[in-house]
C-alpha positions as CSV (number, residue, x, y, z in Angstrom):
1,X,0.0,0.0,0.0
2,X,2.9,2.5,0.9
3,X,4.4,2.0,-2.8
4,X,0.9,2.9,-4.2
5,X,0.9,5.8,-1.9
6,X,3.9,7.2,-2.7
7,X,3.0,6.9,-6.7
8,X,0.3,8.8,-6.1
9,X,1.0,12.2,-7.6
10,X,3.3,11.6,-10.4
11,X,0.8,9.4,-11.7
12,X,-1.9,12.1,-11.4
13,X,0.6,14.3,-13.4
14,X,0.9,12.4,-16.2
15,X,-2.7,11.8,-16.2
16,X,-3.4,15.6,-16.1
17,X,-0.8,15.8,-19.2
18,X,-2.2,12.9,-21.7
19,X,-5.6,14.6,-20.9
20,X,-4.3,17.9,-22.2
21,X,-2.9,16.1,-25.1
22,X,-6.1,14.8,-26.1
23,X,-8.3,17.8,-25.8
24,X,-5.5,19.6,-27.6
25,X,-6.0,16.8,-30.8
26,X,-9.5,17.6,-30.8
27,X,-10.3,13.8,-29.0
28,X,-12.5,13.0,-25.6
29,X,-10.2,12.6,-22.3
30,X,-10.5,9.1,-21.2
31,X,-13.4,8.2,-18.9
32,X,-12.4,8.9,-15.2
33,X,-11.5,5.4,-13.0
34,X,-14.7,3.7,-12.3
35,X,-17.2,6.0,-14.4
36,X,-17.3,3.5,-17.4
37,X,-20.4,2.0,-18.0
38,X,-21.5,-1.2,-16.3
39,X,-24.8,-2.1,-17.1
40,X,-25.1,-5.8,-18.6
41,X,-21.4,-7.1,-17.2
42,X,-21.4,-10.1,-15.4
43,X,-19.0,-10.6,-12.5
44,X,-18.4,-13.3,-9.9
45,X,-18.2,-13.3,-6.4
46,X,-16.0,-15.7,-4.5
47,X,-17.0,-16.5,-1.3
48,X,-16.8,-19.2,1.7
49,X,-19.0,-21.8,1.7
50,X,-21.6,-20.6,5.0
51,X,-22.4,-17.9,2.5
52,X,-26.3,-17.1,2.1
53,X,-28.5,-14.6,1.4
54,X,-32.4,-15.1,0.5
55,X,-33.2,-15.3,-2.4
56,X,-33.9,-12.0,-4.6
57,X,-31.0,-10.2,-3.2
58,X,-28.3,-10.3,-5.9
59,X,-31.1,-10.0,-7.8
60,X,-31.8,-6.7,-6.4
61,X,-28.4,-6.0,-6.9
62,X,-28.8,-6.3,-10.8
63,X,-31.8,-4.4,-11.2
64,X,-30.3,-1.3,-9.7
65,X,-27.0,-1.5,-11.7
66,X,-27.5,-4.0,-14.6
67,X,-24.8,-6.1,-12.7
68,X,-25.3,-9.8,-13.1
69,X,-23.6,-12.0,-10.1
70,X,-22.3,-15.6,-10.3
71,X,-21.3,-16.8,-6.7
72,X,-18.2,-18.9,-6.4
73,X,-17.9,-21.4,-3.4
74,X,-14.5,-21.6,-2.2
75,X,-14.7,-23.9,1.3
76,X,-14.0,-22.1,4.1
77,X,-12.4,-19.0,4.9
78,X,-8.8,-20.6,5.1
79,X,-9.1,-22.8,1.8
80,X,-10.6,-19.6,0.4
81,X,-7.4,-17.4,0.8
82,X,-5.0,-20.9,0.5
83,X,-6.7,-20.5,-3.4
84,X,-6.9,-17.1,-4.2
85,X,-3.1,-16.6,-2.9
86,X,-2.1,-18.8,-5.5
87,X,-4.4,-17.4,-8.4
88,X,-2.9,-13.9,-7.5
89,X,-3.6,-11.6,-10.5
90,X,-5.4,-14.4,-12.5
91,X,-8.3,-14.2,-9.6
92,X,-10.9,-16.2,-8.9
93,X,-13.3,-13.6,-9.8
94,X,-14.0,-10.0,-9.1
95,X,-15.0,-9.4,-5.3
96,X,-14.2,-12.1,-2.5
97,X,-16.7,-11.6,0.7
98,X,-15.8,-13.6,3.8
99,X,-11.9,-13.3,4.5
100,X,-12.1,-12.8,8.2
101,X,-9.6,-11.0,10.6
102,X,-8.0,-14.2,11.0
103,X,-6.8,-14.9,7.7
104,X,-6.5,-11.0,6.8
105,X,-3.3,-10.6,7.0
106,X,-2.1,-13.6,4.8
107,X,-4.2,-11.9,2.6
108,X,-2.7,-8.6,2.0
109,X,0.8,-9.6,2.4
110,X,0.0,-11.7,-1.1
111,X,-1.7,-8.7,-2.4
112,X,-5.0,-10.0,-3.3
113,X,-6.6,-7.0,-3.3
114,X,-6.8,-3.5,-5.3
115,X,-7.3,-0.6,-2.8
116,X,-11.1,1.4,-2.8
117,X,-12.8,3.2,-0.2
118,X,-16.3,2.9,-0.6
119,X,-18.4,5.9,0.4
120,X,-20.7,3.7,2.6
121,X,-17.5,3.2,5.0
122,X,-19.1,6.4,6.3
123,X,-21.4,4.5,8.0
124,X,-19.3,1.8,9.5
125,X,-17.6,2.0,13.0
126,X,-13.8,2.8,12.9
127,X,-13.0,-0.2,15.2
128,X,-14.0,-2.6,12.2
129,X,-12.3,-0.6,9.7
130,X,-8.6,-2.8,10.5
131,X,-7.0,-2.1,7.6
132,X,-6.2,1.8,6.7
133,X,-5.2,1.3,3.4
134,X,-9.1,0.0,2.4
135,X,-7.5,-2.8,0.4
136,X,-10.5,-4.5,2.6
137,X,-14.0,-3.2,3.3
138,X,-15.6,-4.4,6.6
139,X,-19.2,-6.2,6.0
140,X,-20.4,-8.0,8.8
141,X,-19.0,-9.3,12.4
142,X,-19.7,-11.8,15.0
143,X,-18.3,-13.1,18.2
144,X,-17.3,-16.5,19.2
145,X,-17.8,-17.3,23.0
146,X,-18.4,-20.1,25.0
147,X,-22.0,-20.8,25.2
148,X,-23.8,-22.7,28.0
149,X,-27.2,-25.0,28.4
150,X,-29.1,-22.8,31.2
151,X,-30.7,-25.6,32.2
152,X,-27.5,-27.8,33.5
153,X,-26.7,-24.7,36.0
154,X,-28.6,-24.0,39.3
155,X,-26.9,-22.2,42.4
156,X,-25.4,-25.2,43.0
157,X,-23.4,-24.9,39.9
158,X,-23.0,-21.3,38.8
159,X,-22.8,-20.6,35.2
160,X,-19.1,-19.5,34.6
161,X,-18.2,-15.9,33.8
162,X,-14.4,-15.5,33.1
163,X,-12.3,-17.6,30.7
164,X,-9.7,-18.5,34.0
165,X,-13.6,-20.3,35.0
166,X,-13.6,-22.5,32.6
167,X,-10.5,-23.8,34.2
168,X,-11.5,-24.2,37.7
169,X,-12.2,-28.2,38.7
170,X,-15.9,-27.3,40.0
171,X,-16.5,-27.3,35.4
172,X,-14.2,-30.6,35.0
173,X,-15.6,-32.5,32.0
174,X,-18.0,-29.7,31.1
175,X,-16.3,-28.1,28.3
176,X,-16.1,-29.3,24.7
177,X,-13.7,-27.0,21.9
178,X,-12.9,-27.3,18.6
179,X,-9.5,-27.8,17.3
180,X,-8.5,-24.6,15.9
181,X,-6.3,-26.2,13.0
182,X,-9.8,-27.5,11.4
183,X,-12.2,-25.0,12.7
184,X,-12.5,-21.1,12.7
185,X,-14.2,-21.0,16.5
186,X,-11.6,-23.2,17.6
187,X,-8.9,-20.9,16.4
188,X,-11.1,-17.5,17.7
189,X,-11.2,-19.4,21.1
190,X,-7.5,-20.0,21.0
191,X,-6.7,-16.6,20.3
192,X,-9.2,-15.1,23.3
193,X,-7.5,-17.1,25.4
194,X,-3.9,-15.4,24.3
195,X,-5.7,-11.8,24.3
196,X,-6.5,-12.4,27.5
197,X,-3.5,-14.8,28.8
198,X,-0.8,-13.2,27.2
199,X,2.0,-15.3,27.7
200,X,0.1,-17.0,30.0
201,X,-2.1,-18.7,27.4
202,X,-0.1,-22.3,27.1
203,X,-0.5,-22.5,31.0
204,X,-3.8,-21.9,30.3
205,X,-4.4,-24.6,27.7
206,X,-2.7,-27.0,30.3
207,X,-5.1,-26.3,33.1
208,X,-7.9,-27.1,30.9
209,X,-6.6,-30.1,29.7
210,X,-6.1,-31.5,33.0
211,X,-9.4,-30.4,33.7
212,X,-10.7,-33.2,30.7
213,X,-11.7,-30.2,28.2
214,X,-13.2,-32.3,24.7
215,X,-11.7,-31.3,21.3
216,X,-13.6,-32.3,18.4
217,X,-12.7,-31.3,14.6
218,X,-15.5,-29.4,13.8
219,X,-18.2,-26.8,15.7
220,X,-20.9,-29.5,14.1
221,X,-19.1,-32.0,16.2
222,X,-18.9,-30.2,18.9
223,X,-22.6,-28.1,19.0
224,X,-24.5,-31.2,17.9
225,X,-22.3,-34.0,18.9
226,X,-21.2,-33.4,22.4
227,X,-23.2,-30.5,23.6
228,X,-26.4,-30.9,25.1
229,X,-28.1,-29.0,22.6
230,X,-27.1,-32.2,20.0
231,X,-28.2,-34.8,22.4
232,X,-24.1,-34.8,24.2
233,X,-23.6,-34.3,28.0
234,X,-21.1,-31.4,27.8
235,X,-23.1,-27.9,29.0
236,X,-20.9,-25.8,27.8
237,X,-19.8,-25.2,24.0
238,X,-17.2,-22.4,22.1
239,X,-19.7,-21.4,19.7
240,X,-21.3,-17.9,19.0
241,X,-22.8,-14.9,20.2
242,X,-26.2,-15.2,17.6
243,X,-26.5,-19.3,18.6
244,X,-29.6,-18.7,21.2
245,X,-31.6,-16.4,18.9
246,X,-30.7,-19.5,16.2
247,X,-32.0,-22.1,19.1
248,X,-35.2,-19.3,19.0
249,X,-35.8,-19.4,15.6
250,X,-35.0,-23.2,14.4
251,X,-37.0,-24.4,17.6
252,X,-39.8,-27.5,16.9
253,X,-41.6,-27.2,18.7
254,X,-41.3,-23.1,18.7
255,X,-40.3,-21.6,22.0
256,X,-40.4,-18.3,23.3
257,X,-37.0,-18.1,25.2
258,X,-33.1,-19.7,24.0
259,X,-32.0,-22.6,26.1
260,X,-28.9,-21.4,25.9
261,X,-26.8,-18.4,27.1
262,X,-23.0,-16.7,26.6
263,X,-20.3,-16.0,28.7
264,X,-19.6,-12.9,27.2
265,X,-16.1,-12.7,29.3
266,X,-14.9,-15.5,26.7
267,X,-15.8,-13.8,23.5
268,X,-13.7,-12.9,20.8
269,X,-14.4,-10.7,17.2
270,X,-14.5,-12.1,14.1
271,X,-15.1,-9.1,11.0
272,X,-15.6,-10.7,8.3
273,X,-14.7,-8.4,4.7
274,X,-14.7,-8.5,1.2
275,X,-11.9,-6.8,-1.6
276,X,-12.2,-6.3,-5.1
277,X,-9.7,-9.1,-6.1
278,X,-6.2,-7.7,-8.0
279,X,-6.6,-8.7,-11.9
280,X,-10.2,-7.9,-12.2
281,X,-11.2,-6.8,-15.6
282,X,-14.8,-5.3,-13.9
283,X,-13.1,-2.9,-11.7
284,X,-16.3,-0.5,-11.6
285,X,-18.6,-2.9,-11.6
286,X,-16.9,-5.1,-8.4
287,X,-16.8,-1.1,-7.1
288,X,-20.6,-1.1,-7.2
289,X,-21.0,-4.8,-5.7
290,X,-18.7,-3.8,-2.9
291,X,-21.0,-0.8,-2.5
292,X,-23.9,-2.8,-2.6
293,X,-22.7,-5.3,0.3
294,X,-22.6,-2.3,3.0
295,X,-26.2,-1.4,1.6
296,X,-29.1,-1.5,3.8
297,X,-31.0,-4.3,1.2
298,X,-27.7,-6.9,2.0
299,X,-26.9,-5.6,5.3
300,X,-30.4,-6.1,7.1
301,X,-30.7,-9.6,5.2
302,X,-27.2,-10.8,6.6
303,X,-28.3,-11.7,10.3
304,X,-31.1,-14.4,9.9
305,X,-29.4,-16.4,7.5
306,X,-25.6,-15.6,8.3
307,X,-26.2,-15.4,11.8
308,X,-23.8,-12.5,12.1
309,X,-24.1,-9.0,12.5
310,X,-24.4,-6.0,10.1
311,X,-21.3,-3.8,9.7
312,X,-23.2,-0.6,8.8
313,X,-24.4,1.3,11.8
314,X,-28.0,2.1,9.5
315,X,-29.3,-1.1,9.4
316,X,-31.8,-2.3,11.5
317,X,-31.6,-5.5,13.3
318,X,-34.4,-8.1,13.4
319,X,-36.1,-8.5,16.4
320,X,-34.9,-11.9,16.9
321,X,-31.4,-10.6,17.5
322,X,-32.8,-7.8,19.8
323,X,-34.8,-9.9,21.6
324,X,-31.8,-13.0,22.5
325,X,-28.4,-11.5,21.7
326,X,-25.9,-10.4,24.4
327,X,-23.2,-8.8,22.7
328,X,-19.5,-8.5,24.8
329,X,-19.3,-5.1,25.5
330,X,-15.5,-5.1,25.5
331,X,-14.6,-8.5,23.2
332,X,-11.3,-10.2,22.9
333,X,-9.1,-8.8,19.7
334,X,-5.7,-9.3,18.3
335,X,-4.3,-7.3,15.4
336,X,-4.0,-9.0,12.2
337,X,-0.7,-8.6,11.8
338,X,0.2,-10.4,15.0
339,X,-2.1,-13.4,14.3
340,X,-0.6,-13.4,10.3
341,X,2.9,-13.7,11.9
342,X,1.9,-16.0,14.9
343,X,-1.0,-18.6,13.8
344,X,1.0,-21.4,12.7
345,X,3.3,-21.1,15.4
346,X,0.4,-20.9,18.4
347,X,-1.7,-23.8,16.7
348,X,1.5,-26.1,16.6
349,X,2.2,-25.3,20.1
350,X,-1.6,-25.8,21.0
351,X,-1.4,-29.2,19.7
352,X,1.7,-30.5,21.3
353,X,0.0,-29.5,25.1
354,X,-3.9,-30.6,24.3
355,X,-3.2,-33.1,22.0
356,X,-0.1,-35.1,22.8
């Protein structure tokens, strides 16, 4: 980003210069960037595969620009990037949605992305915008936490609060986690518990082992295999901030109230992002899409079928969410740049204590 920075202004220059050429011949300047015309391009959008909308939205998206979007499944968020990095300037397709603060920085360090600040950024909170350069726009966030079946806690057994909790023998055999080398909450709990451990974090790890914490491979294993809510015996499950207005929602028979609740203590960001990929030959038109993701139409249709939140401050949540999410009020966060460097490292040393 610096080298673009720093080109800048000669490259203005020259710009000013051919365009005084031209005029000069009698010939029209060149169209400004991004003011071509884009109506009846077709562009593709590569994406994770927990991507969903309902349908009609893209749609809506073509009818107001003239636009038409293909959507490219790519796995998950970490096979998504593992791909792209190696397609660098022959990409995917135009836009890629779902590279998460996790994977971020692996991202920009292989340049996958052409710079552009949308003018909807207006409307998003600074403390989601993580990277300065906009080579990323921020579209939606959620929160992993550890999540807890009310019923299984009484005064007795008081639900935990605090990560350090968690560790203490009175919840021995209560917790099941998810490896964070094959799942994305794993790795977000991993890395609250080295926000909040610092170097502390492998003693950590080593308290809960001894304390018989369960590690499956995914958070289906885990949410529907060992927790109670799946029929398991464990009460208390890394999973999200939105899973008790999903238990609301997906409930047969319907009920009124989530069975389930968050430690909020535990919780750590995930802001999920999308960049108009480097080598794009639609550069206006993925302008437009990225435009259209922070729009009230996409943003206000993310939460009931993404289960995360909105990333633009003017769009209104459904009352679902209102009604059964607690959102941390200070969550766990690392920069990017410190998980790019770090994340192999701190999952190999997370397997040699819980695993071996």
């Amino acid at each position: 980003m610096h080298r673009i920075l720093t080109r800048t202004v000669p490259f203005v220059a020259a710009l000013g210069a051919a365009a005084f050429l031209l005029t000069a011949c009698g010939s029209d300047p060149a169209p400004a960037p991004g003011s071509e015309p884009i109506a009846g391009q077709a562009i593709t959008l590569v994406t994770h595969d927990s991507f969903r909308v309902s349908e009609g939205i893209l749609e809506a998206f073509t009818a107001e620009t003239g636009v038409t979007v293909t959507v490219r499944n790519a796995g998950d968020t970490g096979q998504m990037v593992a791909t792209s990095v190696l397609t660098v300037g022959n990409p995917l397709g135009d836009v890629m949605y779902g590279v998460d603060n996790t994977f971020l920085q692996r991202a920009l360090d292989a340049e996958l992305f052409e710079a552009y600040e949308s003018p909807a950024l207006a409307n998003v909170p600074a403390s989601l915008q993580l990277d300065p350069g906009h080579r990323v726009t921020p579209i939606d966030f959620g929160d992993v936490c550890a999540n807890y079946w009310i019923d299984r806690f009484d005064d007795d057994l008081p639900v935990p609060e605090t990560l350090a909790d968690l560790a203490d023998p009175a919840y021995e055999g209560l917790l099941v986690v998810e490896n964070p080398e094959t799942s994305s909450p794993g790795l977000a709990f991993l890395l609250a518990t080295i926000a909040e451990f610092g170097d502390g974090w492998e003693n950590y790890w080593k308290a809960l082992r001894l304390n018989d914490v369960l590690v499956t491979t995914s958070w289906d294993d885990a949410y529907y295999g060992q927790f109670v809510a799946g029929g398991g015996d464990r009460p208390i499950v890394i999973s999200y901030a939105s899973s008790p207005p999903a238990e609301v929602i997906y409930a047969d028979p319907p009920v009124d109230t989530a069975p389930t609740g968050v430690i909020t203590d535990t919780c750590f960001r995930q802001v999920e992002f999308a960049g108009i990929l480097a080598g794009t030959s639609h550069r206006a038109a993925a302008e437009a899409l990225v435009d259209f993701l922070l729009s009230d139409t996409f943003q206000e249709n993310v939460p009931l079928n993404m289960f995360v939140f909105p990333a633009s401050t003017t769009a209104e949540l459904p009352q679902a969410f209102v009604d059964h999410v607690v959102l941390p009020e200070d969550p766990h966060t690392l920069p990017p740049a410190g998980i790019g460097a770090n994340r192999n490292a701190w999952t190999e040393r997370w397997t040699r204590i819980v695993l071996r």
